[in-house]
N, CA, C and O atoms as a GROMACS GRO file, in nm:
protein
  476
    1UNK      N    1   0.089   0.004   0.902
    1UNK     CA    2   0.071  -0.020   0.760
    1UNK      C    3   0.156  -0.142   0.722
    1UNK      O    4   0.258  -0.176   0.782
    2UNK      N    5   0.098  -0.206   0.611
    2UNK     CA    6   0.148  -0.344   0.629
    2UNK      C    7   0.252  -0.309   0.538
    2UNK      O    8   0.246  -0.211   0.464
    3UNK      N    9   0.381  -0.416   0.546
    3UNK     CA   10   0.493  -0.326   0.471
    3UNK      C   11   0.484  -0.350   0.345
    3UNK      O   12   0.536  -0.264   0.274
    4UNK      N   13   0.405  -0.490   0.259
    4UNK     CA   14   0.388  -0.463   0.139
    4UNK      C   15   0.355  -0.331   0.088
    4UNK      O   16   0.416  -0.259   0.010
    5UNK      N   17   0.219  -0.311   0.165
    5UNK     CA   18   0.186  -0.193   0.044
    5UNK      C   19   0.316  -0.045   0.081
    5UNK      O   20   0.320   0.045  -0.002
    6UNK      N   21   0.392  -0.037   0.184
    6UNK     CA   22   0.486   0.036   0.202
    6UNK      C   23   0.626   0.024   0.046
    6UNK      O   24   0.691   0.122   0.010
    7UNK      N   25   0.639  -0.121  -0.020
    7UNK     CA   26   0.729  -0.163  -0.070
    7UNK      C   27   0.654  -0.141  -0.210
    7UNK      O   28   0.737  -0.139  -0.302
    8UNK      N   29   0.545  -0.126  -0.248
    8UNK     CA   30   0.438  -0.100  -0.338
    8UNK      C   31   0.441   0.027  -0.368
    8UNK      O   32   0.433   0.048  -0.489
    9UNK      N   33   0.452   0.160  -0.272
    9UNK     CA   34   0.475   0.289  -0.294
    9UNK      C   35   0.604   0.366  -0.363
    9UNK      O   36   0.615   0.461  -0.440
   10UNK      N   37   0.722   0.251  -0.279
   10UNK     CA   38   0.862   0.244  -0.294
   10UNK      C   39   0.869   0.259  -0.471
   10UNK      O   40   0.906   0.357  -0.536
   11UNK      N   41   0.828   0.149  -0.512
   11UNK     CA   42   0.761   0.101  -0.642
   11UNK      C   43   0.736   0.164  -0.766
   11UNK      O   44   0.787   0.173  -0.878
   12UNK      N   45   0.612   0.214  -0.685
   12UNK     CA   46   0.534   0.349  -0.747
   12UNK      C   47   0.612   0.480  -0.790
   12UNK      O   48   0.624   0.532  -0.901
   13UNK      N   49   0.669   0.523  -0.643
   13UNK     CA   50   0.734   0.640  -0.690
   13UNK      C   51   0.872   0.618  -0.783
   13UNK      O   52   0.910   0.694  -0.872
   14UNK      N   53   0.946   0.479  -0.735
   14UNK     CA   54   1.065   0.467  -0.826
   14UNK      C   55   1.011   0.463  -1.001
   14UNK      O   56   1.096   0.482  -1.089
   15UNK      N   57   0.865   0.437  -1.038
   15UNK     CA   58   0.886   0.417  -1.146
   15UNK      C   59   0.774   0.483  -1.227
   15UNK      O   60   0.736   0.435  -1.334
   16UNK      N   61   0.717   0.606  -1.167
   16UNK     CA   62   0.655   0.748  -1.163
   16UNK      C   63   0.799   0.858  -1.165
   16UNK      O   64   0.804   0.963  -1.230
   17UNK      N   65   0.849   0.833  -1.124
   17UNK     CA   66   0.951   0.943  -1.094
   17UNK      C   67   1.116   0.899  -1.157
   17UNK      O   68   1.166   0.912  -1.268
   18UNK      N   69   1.192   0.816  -0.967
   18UNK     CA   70   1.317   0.761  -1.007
   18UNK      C   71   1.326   0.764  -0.884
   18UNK      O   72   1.261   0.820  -0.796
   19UNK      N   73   1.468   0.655  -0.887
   19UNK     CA   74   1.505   0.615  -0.739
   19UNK      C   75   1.556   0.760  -0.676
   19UNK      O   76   1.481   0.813  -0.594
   20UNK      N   77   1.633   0.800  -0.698
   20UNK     CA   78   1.666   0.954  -0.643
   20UNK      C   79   1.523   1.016  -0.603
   20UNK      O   80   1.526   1.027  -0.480
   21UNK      N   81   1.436   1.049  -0.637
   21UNK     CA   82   1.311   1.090  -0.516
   21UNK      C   83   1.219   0.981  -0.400
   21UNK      O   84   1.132   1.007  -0.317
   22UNK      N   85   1.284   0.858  -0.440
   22UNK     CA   86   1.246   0.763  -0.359
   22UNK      C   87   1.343   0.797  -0.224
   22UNK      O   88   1.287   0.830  -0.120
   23UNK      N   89   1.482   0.787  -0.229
   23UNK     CA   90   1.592   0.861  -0.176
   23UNK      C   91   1.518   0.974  -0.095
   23UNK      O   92   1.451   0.927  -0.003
   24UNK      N   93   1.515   1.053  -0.102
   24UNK     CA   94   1.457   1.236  -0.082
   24UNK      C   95   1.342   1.201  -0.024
   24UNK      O   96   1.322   1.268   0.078
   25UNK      N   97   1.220   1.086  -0.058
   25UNK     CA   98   1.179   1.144  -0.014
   25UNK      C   99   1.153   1.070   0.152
   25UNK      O  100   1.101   1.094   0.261
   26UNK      N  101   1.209   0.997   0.099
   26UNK     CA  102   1.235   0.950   0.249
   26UNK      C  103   1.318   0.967   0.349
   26UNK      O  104   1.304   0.909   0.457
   27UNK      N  105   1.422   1.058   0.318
   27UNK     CA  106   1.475   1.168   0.418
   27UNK      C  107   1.392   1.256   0.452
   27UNK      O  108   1.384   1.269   0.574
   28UNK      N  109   1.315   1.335   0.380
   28UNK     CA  110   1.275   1.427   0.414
   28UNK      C  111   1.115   1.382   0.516
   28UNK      O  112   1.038   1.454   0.579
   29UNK      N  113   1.116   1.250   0.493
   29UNK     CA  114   0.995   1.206   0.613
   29UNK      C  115   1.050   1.130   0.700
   29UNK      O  116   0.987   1.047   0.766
   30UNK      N  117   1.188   1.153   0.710
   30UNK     CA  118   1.261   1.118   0.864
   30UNK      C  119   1.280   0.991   0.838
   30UNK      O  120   1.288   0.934   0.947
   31UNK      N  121   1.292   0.905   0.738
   31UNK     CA  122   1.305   0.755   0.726
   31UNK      C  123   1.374   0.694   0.662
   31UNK      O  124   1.363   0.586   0.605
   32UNK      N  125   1.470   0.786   0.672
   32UNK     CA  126   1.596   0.760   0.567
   32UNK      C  127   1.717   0.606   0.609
   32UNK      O  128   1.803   0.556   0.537
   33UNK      N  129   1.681   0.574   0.726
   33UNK     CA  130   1.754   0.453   0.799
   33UNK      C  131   1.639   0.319   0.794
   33UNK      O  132   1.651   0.224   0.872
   34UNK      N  133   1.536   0.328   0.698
   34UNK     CA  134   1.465   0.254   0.746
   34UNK      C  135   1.446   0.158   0.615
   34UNK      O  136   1.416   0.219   0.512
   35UNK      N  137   1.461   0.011   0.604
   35UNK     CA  138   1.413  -0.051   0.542
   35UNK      C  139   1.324  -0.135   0.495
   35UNK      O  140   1.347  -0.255   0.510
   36UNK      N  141   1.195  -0.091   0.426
   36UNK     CA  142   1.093  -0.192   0.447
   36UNK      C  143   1.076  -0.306   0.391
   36UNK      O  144   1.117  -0.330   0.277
   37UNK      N  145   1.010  -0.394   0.467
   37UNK     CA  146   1.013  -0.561   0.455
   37UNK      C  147   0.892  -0.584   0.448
   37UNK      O  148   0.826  -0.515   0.526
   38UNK      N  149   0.812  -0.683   0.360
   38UNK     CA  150   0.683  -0.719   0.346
   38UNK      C  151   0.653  -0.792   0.432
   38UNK      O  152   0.533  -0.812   0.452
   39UNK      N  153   0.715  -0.834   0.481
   39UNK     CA  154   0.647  -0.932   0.632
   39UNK      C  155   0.604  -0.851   0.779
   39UNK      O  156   0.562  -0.902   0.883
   40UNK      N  157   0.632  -0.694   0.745
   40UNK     CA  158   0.641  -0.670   0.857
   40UNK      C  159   0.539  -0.571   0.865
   40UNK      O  160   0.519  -0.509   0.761
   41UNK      N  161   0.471  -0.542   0.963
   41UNK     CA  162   0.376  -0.400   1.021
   41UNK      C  163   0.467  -0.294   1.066
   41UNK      O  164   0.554  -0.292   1.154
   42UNK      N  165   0.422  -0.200   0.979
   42UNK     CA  166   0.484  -0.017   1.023
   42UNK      C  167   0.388   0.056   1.093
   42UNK      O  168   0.271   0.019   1.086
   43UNK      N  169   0.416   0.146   1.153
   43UNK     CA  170   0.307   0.214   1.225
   43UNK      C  171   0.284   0.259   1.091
   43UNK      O  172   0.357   0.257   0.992
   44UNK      N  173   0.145   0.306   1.113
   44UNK     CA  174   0.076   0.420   0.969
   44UNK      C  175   0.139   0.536   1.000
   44UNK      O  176   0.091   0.618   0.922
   45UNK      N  177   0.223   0.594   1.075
   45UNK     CA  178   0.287   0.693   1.081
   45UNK      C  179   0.399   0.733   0.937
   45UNK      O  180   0.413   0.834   0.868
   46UNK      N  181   0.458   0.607   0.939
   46UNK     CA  182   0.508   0.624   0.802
   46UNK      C  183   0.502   0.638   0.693
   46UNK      O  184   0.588   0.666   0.609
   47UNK      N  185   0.344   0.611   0.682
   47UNK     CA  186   0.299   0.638   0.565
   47UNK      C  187   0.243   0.780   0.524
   47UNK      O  188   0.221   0.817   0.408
   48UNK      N  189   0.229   0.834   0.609
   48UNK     CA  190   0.171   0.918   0.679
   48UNK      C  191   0.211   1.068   0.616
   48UNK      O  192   0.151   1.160   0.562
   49UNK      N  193   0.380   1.031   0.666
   49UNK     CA  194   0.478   1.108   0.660
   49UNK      C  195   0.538   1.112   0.513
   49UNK      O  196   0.569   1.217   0.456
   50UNK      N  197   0.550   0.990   0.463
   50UNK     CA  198   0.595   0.942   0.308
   50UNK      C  199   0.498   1.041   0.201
   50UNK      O  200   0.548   1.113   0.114
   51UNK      N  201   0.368   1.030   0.223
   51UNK     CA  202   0.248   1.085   0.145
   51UNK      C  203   0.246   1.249   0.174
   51UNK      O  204   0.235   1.324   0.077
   52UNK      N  205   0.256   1.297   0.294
   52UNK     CA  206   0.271   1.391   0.346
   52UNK      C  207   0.393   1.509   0.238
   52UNK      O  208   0.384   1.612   0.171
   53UNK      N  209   0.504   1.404   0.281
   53UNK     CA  210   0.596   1.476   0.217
   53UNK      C  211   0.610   1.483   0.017
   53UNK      O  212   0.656   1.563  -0.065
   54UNK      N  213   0.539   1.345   0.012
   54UNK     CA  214   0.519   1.348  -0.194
   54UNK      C  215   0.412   1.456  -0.171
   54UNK      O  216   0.405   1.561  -0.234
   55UNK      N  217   0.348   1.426  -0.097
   55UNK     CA  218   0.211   1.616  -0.133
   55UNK      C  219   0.335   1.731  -0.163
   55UNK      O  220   0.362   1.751  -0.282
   56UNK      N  221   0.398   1.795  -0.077
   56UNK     CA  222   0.456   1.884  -0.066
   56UNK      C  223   0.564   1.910  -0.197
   56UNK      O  224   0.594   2.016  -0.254
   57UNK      N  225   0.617   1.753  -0.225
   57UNK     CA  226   0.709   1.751  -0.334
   57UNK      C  227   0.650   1.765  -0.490
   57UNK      O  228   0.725   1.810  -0.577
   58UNK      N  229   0.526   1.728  -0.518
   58UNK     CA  230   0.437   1.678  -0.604
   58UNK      C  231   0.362   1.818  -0.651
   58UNK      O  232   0.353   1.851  -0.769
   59UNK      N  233   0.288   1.924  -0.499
   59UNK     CA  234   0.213   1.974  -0.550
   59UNK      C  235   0.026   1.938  -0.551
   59UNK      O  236  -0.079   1.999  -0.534
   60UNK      N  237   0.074   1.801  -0.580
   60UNK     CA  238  -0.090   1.708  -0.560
   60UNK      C  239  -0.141   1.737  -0.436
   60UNK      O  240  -0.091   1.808  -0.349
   61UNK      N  241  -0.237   1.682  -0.435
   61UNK     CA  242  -0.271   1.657  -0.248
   61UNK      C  243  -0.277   1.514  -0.240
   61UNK      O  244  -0.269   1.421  -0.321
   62UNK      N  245  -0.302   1.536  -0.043
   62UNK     CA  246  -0.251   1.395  -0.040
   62UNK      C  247  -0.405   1.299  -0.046
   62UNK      O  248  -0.422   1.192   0.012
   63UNK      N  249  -0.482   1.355  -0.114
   63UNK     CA  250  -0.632   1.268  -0.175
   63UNK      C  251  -0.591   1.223  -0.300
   63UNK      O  252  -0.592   1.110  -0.349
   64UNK      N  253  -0.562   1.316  -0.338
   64UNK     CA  254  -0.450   1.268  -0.532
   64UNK      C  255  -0.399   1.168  -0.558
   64UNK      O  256  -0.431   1.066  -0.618
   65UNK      N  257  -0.280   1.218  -0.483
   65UNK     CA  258  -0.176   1.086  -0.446
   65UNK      C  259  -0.250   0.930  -0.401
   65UNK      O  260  -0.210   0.830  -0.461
   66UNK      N  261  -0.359   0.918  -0.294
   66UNK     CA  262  -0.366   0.796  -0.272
   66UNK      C  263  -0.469   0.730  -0.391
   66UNK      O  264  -0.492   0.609  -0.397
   67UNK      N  265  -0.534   0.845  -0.497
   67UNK     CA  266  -0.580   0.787  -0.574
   67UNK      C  267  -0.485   0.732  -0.664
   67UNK      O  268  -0.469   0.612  -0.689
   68UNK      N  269  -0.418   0.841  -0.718
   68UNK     CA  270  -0.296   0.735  -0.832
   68UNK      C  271  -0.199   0.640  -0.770
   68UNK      O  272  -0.136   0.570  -0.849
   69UNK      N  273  -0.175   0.624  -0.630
   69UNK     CA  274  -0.130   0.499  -0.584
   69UNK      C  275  -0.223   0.429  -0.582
   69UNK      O  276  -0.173   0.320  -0.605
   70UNK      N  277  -0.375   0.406  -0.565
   70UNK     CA  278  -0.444   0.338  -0.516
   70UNK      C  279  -0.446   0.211  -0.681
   70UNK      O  280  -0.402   0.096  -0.686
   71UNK      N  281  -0.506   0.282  -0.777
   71UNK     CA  282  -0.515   0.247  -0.897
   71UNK      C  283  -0.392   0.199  -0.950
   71UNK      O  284  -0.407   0.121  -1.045
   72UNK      N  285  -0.214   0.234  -0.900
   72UNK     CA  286  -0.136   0.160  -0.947
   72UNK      C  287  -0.116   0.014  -0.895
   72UNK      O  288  -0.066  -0.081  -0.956
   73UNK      N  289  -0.176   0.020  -0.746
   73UNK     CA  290  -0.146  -0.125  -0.647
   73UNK      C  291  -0.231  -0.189  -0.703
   73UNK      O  292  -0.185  -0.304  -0.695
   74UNK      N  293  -0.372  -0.199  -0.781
   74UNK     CA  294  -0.488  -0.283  -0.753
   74UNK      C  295  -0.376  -0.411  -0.814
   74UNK      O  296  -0.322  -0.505  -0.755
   75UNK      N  297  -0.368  -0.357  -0.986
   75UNK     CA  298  -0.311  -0.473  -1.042
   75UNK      C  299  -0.207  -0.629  -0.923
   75UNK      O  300  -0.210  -0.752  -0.934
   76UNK      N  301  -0.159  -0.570  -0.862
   76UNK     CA  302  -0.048  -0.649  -0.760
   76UNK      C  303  -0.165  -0.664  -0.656
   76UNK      O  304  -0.112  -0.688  -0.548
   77UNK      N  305  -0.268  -0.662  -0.647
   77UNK     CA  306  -0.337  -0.681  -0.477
   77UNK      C  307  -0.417  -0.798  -0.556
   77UNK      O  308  -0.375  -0.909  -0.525
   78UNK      N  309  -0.483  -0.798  -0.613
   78UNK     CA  310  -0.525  -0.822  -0.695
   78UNK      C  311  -0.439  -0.952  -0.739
   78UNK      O  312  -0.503  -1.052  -0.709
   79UNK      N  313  -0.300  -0.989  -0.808
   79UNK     CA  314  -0.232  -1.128  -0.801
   79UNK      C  315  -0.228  -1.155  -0.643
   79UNK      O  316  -0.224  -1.272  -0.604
   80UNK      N  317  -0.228  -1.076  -0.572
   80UNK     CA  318  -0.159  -1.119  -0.439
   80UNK      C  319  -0.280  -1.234  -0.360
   80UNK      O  320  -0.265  -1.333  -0.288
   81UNK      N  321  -0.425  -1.150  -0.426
   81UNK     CA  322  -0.542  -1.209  -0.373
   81UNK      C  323  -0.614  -1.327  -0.469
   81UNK      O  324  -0.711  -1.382  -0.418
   82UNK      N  325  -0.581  -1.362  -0.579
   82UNK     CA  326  -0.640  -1.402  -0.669
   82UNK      C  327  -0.685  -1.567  -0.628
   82UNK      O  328  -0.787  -1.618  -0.674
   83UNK      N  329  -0.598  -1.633  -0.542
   83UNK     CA  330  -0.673  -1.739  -0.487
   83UNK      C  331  -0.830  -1.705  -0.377
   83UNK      O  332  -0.882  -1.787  -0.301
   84UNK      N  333  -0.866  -1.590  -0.397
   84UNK     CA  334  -1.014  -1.581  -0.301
   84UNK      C  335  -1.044  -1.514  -0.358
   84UNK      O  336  -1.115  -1.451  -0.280
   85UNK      N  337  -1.051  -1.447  -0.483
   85UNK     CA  338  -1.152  -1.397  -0.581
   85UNK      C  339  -1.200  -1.480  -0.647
   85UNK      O  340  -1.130  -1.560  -0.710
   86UNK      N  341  -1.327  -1.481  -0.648
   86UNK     CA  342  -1.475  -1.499  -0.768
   86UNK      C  343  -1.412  -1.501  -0.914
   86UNK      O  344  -1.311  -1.430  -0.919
   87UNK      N  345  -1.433  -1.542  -0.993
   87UNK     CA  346  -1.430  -1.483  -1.178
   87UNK      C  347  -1.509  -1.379  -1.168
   87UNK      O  348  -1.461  -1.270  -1.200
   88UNK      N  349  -1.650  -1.385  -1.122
   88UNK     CA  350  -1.744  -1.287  -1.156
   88UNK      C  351  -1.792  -1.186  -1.118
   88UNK      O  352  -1.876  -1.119  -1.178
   89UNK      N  353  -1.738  -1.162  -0.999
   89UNK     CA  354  -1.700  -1.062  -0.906
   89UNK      C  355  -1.650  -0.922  -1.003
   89UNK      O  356  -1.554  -0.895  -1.075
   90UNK      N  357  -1.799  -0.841  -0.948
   90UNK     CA  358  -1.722  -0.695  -1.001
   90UNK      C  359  -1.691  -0.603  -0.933
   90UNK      O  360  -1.706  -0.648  -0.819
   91UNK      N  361  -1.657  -0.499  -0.925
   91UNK     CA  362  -1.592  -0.427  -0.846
   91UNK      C  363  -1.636  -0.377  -0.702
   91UNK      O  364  -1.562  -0.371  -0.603
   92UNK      N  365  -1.789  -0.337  -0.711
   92UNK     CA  366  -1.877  -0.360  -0.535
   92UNK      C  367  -1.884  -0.485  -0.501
   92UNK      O  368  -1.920  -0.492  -0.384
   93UNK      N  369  -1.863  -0.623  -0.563
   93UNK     CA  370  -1.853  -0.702  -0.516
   93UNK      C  371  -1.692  -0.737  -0.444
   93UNK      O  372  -1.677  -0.792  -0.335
   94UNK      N  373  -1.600  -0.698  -0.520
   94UNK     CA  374  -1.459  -0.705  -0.445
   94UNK      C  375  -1.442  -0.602  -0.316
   94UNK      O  376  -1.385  -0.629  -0.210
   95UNK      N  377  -1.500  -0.488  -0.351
   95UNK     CA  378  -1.532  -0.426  -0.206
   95UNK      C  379  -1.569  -0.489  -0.090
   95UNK      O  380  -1.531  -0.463   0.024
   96UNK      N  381  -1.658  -0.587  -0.131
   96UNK     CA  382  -1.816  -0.647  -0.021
   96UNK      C  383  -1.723  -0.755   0.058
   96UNK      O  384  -1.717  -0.786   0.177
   97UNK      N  385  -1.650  -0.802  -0.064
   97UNK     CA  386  -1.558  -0.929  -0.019
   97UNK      C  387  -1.432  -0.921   0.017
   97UNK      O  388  -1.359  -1.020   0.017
   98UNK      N  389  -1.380  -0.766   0.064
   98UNK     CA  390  -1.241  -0.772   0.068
   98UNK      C  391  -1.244  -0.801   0.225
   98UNK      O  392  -1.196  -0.912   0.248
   99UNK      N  393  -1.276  -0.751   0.313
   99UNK     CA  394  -1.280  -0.815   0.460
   99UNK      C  395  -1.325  -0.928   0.452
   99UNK      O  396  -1.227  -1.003   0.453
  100UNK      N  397  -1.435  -0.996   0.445
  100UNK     CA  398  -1.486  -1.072   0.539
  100UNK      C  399  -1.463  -1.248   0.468
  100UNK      O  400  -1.481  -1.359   0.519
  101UNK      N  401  -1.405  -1.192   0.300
  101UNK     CA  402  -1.358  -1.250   0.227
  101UNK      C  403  -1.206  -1.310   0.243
  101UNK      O  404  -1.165  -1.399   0.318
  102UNK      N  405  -1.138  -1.230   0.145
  102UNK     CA  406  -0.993  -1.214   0.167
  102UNK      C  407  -0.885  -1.174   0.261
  102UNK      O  408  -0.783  -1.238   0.285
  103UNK      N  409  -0.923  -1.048   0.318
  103UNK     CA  410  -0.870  -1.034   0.491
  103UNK      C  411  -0.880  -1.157   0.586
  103UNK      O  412  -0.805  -1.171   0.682
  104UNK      N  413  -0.968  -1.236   0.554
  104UNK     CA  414  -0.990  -1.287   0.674
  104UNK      C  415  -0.952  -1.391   0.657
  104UNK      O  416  -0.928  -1.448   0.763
  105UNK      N  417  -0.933  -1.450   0.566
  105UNK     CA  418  -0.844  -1.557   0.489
  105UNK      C  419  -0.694  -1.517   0.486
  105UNK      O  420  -0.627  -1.620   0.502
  106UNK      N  421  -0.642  -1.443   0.477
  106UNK     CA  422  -0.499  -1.406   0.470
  106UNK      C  423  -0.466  -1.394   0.686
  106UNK      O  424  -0.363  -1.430   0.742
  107UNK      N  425  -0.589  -1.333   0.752
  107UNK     CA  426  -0.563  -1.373   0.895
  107UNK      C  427  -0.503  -1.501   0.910
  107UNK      O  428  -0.394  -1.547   0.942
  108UNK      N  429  -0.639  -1.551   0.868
  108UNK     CA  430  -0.592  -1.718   0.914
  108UNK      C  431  -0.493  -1.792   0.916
  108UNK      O  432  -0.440  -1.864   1.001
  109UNK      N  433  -0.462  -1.753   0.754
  109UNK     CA  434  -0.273  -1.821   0.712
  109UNK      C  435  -0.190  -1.780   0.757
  109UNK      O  436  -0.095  -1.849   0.796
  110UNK      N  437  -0.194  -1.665   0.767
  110UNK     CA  438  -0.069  -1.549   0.778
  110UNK      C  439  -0.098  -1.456   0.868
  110UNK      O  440  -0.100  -1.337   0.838
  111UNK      N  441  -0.125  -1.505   1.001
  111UNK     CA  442  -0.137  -1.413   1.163
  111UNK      C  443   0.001  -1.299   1.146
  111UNK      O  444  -0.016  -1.185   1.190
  112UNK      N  445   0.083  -1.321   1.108
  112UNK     CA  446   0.172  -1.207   1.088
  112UNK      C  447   0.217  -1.099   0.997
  112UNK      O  448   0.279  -0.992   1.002
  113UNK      N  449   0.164  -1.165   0.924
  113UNK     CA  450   0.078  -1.055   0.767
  113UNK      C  451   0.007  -0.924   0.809
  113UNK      O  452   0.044  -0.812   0.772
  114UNK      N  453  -0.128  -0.952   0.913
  114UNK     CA  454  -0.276  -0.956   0.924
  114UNK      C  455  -0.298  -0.818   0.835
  114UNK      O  456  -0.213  -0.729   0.839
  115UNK      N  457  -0.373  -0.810   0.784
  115UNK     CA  458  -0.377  -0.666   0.712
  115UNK      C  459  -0.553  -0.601   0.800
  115UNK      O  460  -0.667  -0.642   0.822
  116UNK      N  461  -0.468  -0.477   0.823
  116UNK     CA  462  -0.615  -0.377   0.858
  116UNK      C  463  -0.772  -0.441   0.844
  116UNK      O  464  -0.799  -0.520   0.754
  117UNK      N  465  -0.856  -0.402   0.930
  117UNK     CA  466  -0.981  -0.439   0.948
  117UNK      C  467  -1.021  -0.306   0.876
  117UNK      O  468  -0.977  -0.192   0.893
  118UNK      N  469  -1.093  -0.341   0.811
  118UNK     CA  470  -1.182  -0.217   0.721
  118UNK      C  471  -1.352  -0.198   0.776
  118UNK      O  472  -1.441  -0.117   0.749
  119UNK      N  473  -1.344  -0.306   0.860
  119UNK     CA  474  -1.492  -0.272   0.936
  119UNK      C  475  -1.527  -0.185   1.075
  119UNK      O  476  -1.644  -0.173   1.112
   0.00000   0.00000   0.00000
């Protein structure tokens, strides 16, 4: 998992919740020594475990959860991508275009970025 969206969750929960369950809950998914960096690839294990354990803390499930994270990141994916979006582009169209579009453009520049193949 690419560590932005790892630093995006960080984010999320600090400002859904508070840093103290950001804390917790990353002890309690074994990752309490670990600092994430946007330049870097995590195994998806960590995320894994992070989501895993907000299910358990939350109550939600972990389908819940990646919806109300999903809908808090767009806004930030979204600036992050805004040099390879369309104006007119609506939302099955940002789908259509997020690989073969924007992924693949962020490959090119940024081989150490690379974000997930969705195909």
């Amino acid at each position: 998992m690419h560590g932005t969206v790892l630093m995006l969750l960080k984010r999320y929960v600090q400002t859904q919740y508070d840093h103290s369950t950001w804390l917790k809950l990353m002890e309690l998914s074994g990752l309490e020594n670990v600092e994430f960096d946007h330049k870097t690839v995590y195994p998806d294990e960590n995320i894994y475990a992070l989501v895993g354990q907000a299910a358990e803390m939350t109550g939600l499930s972990a389908g819940e959860l990646h919806e109300k994270f999903g809908e808090y990141l767009v806004p930030d994916l979204m600036f992050m991508y805004q040099k390879y979006v369309q104006p007119e582009w609506k939302t099955l169209d940002m789908i259509e275009h997020t690989e073969l579009t924007m992924h693949k453009q962020v490959r090119r520049e940024h081989p150490e970025n690379s974000p997930q193949c969705l195909m």
